[in-house]
C-alpha positions as CSV (number, residue, x, y, z in Angstrom):
1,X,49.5,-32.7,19.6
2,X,46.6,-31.0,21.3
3,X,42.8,-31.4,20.2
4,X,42.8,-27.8,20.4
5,X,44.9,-27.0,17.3
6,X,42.6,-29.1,15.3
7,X,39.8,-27.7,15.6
8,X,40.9,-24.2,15.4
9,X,39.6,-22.2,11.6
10,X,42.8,-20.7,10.7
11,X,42.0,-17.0,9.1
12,X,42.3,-17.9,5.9
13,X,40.2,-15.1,4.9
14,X,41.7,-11.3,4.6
15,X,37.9,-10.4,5.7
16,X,37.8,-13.0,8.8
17,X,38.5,-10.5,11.2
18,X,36.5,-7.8,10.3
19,X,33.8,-6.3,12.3
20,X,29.9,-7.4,11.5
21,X,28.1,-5.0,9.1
22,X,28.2,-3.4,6.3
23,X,31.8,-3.5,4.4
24,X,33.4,0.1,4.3
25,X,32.5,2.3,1.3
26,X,36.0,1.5,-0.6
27,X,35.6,-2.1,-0.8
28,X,31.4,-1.9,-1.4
29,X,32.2,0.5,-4.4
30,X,35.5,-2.2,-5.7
31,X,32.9,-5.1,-5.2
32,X,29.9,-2.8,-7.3
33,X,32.9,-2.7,-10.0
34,X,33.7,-5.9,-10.2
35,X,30.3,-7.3,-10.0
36,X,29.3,-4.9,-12.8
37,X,32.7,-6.0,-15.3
38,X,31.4,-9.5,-14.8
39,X,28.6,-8.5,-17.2
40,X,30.6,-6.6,-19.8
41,X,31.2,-9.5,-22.1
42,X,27.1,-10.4,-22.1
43,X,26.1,-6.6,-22.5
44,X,28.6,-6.1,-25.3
45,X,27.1,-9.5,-27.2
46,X,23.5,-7.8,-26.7
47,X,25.2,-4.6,-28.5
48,X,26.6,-6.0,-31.4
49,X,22.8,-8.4,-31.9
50,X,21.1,-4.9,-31.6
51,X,23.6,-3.4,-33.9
52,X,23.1,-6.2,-36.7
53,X,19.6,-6.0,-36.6
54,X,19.2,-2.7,-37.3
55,X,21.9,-3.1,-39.9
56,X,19.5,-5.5,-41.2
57,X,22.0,-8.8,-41.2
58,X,20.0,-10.3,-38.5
59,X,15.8,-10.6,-39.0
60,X,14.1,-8.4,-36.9
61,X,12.1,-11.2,-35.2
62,X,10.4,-10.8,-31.8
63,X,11.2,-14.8,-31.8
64,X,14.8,-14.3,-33.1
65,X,14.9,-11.9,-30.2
66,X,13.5,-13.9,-28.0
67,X,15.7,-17.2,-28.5
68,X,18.7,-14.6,-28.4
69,X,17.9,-13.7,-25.2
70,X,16.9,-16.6,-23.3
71,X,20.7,-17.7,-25.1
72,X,22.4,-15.1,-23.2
73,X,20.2,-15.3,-20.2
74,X,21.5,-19.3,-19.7
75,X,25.1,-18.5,-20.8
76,X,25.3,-16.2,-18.3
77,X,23.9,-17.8,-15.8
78,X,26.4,-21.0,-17.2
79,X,28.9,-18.4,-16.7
80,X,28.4,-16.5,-13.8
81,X,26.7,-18.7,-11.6
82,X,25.4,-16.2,-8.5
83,X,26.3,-13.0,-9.9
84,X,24.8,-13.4,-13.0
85,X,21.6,-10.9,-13.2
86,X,18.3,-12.1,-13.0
87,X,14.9,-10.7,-13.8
């Protein structure tokens, strides 16, 4: 048993042996995708509070709103941890 195959990183990773720089244009528009379903579920949830305040089931409160929001903003961040969105 050599010291050698110890201390080798196996290439766990499929992107361990790519070339430095920027990712090629099909895998940078895949990761824009799948960054951008991540925040499907919090956009819809704005929707539908937008959509029942103008109904008129919700008060249309600029502190309702507000508490609403800073909601979403920390369950997403809960959530998504890095890739939520930030200001």
């Amino acid at each position: 048993m050599s010291l050698h195959a110890h201390t080798c990183v196996p290439q766990a990773w499929p992107w361990a042996s790519c070339p430095p720089g920027p990712p090629p244009a099909e895998l940078a528009a895949g990761l824009e995708f799948l960054n951008q379903s991540l925040h499907w579920p919090f956009d819809a949830l704005r929707s539908q509070h937008a959509s029942a305040v103008h109904a008129g089931l919700i008060a249309n409160s600029m502190l309702a709103s507000r508490d609403f929001e800073l909601t979403m903003d920390a369950l997403e961040h809960l959530t998504l941890g890095p890739f939520a969105r930030s200001v």
